[in-house]
ZANU-12816 format. One record per residue (C-alpha): residue in one letter; x, y, z. Coordinates in pm, whole numbers, always signed. Example, Ala and Ser with C-alpha at 12.3 -4.5 7.8 and 13.67 -1.06 7.14 Angstrom:
2
+------+--------+--------+--------+
| type |      u |      v |      w |
+------+--------+--------+--------+
|    A |  +1230 |   -450 |   +780 |
|    S |  +1367 |   -106 |   +714 |
+------+--------+--------+--------+
***
This chain:
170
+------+--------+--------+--------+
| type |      u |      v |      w |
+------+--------+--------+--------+
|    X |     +0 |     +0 |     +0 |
|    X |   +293 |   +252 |   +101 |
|    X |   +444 |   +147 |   -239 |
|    X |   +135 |   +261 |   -429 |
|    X |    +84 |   +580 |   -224 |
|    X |   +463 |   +661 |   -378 |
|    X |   +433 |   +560 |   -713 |
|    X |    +79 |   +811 |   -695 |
|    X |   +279 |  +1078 |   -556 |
|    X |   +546 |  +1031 |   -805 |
|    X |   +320 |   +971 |  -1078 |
|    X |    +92 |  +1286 |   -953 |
|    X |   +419 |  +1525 |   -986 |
|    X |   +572 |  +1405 |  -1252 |
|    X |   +227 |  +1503 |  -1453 |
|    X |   +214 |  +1843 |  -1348 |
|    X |    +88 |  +2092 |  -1657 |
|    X |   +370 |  +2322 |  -1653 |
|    X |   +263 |  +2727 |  -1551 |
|    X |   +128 |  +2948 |  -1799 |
|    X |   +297 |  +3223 |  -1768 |
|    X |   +110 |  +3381 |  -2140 |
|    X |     +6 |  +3723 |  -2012 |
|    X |   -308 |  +3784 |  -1909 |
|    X |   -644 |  +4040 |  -1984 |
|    X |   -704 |  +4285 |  -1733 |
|    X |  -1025 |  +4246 |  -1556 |
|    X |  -1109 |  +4619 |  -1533 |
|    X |  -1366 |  +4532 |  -1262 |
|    X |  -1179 |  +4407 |   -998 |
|    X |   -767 |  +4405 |  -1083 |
|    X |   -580 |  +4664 |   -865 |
|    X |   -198 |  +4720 |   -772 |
|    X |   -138 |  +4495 |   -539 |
|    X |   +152 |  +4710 |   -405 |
|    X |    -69 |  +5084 |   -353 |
|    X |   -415 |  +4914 |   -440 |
|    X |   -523 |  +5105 |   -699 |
|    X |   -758 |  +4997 |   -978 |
|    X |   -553 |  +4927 |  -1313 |
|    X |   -622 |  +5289 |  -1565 |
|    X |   -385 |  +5175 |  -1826 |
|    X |   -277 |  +4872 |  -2001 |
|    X |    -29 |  +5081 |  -2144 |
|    X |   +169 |  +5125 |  -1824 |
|    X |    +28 |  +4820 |  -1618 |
|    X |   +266 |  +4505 |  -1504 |
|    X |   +161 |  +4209 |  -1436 |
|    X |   +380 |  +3932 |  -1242 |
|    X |   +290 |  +3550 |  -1302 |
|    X |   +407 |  +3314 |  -1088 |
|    X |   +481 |  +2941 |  -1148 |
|    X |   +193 |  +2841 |  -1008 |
|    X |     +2 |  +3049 |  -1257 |
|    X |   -156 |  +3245 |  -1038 |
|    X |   -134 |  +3675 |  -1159 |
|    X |    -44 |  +4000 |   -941 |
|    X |   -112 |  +4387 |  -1101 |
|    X |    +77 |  +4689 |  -1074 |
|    X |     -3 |  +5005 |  -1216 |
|    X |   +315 |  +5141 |  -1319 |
|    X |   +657 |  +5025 |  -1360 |
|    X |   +768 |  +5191 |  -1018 |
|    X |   +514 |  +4996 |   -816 |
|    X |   +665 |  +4684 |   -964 |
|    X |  +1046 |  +4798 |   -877 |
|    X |   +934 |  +4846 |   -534 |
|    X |   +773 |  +4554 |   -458 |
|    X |   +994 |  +4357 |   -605 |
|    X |  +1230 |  +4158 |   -393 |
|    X |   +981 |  +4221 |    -68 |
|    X |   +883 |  +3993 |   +159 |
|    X |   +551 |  +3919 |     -6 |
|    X |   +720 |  +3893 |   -315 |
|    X |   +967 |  +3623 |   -158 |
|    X |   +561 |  +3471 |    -89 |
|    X |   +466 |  +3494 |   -416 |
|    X |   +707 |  +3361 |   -651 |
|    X |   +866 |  +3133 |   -364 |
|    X |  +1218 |  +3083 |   -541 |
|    X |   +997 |  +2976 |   -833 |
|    X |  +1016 |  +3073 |  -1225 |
|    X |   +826 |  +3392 |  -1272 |
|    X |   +720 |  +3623 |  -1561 |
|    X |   +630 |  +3949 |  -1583 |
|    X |   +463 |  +4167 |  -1824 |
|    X |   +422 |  +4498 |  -1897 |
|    X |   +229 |  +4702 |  -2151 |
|    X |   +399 |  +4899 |  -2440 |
|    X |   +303 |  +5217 |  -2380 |
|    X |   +194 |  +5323 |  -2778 |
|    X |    +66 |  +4996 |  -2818 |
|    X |    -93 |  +4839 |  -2526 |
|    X |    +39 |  +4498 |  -2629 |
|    X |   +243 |  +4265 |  -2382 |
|    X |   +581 |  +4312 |  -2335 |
|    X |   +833 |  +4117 |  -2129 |
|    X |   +875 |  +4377 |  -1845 |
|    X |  +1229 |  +4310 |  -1763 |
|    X |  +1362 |  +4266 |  -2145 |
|    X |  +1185 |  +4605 |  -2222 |
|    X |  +1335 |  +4956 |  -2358 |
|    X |  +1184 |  +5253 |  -2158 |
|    X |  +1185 |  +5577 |  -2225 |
|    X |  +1150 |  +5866 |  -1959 |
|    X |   +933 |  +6142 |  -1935 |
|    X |   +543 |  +5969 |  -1931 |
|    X |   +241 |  +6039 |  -1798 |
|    X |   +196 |  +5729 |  -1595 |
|    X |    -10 |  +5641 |  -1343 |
|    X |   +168 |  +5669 |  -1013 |
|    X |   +421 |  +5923 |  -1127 |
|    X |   +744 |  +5711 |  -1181 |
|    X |   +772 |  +5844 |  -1567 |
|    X |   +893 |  +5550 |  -1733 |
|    X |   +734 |  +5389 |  -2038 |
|    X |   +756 |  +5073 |  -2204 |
|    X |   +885 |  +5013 |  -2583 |
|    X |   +964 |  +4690 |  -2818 |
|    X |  +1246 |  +4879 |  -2944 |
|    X |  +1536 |  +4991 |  -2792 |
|    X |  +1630 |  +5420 |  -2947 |
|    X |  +1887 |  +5677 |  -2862 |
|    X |  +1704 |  +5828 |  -2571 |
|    X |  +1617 |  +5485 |  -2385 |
|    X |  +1680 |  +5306 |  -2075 |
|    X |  +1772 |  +4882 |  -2019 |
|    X |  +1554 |  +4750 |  -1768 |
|    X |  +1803 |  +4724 |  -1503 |
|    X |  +1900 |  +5105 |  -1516 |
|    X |  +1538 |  +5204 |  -1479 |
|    X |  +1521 |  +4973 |  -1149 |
|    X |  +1826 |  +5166 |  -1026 |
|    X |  +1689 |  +5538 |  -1148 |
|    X |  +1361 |  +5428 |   -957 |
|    X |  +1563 |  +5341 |   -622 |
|    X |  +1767 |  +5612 |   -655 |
|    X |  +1461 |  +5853 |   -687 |
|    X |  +1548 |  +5961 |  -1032 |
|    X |  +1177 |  +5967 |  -1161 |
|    X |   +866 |  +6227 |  -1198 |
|    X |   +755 |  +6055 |   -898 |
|    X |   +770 |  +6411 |   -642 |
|    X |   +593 |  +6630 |   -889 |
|    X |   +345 |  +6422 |  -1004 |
|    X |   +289 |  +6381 |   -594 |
|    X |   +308 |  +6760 |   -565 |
|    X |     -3 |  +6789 |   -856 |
|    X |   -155 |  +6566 |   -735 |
|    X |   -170 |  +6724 |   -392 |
|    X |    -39 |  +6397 |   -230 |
|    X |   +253 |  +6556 |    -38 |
|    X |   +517 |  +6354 |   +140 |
|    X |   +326 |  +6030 |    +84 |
|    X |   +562 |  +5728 |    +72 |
|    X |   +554 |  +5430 |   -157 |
|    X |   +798 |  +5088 |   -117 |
|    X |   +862 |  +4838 |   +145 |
|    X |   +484 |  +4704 |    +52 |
|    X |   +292 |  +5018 |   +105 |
|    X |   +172 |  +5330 |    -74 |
|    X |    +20 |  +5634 |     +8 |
|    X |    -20 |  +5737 |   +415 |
|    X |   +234 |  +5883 |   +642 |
|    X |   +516 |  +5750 |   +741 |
|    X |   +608 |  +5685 |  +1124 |
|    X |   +769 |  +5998 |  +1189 |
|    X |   +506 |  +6228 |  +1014 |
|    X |   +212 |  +6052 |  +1250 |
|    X |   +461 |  +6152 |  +1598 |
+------+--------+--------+--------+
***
């Protein structure tokens, strides 16, 4: 009986459909960031993160993605697993992969950071990598989009968005 249980688990494992990770629609409805939980505006600036189990987190700009990135519920999510993620081109709205992506600086995205998606690599564009180190470093649109927007010293990484920060509430 043990042996059978074994060969079952084996056999149970071994057939396990491998994870689509083929991007997928926005549900306008009901997908938010999962990072500052707001609703997605834009395909053209969204990201969306697949893990292998298949399962899909949103962001609403490429800065929400940076900073969740590497956090402890991303460390949940992808669990040292394969992952994907996709992003939108931001003249066409189709899937891109988000990490082999050309951006260019200077958009009107949704959460500020500036940076938008492209196919195709020009003159005046950024590797992924460097815009993941211009976002840490704070080299985005990120404070004056806050400061038209009325938003103020509002804080966004480490898994949260928007609020004050410990100090501010003392």
């Amino acid at each position: 009986m043990k042996k059978l249980a074994i060969v079952l688990l084996l056999f149970v494992i071994a057939c396990k459909p491998p994870a689509d990770f083929q991007p997928k629609e926005i549900n306008w409805d009901r997908d938010i960031c999962v990072l500052c939980l707001m609703g997605l505006a834009d395909q053209e600036y969204s990201v969306q993160l697949i893990n292998s189990e298949g399962k899909t987190v949103w962001f609403d700009d490429i800065g929400c993605y940076v900073n969740y990135k590497g956090s402890d519920d991303w460390k949940k999510f992808v669990r040292e697993g394969e992952y994907k993620s996709w992003i939108g081109d931001c003249e066409t709205g189709k899937w891109i992969d988000a990490e082999k992506a050309n951006y260019r600086f200077g958009d009107d995205t949704p959460m500020g950071y500036g940076f938008g998606a492209l196919t195709e690599a020009n003159d005046s564009t950024f590797d992924y990598n460097t815009v993941v180190q211009r976002i840490k470093d704070g080299k985005t649109l990120r404070d004056k989009f806050m400061k038209k927007k009325k938003m103020g010293n509002m804080k966004c990484g480490d898994g949260k968005c928007g609020g004050m920060n410990k100090e501010e509430k003392e």
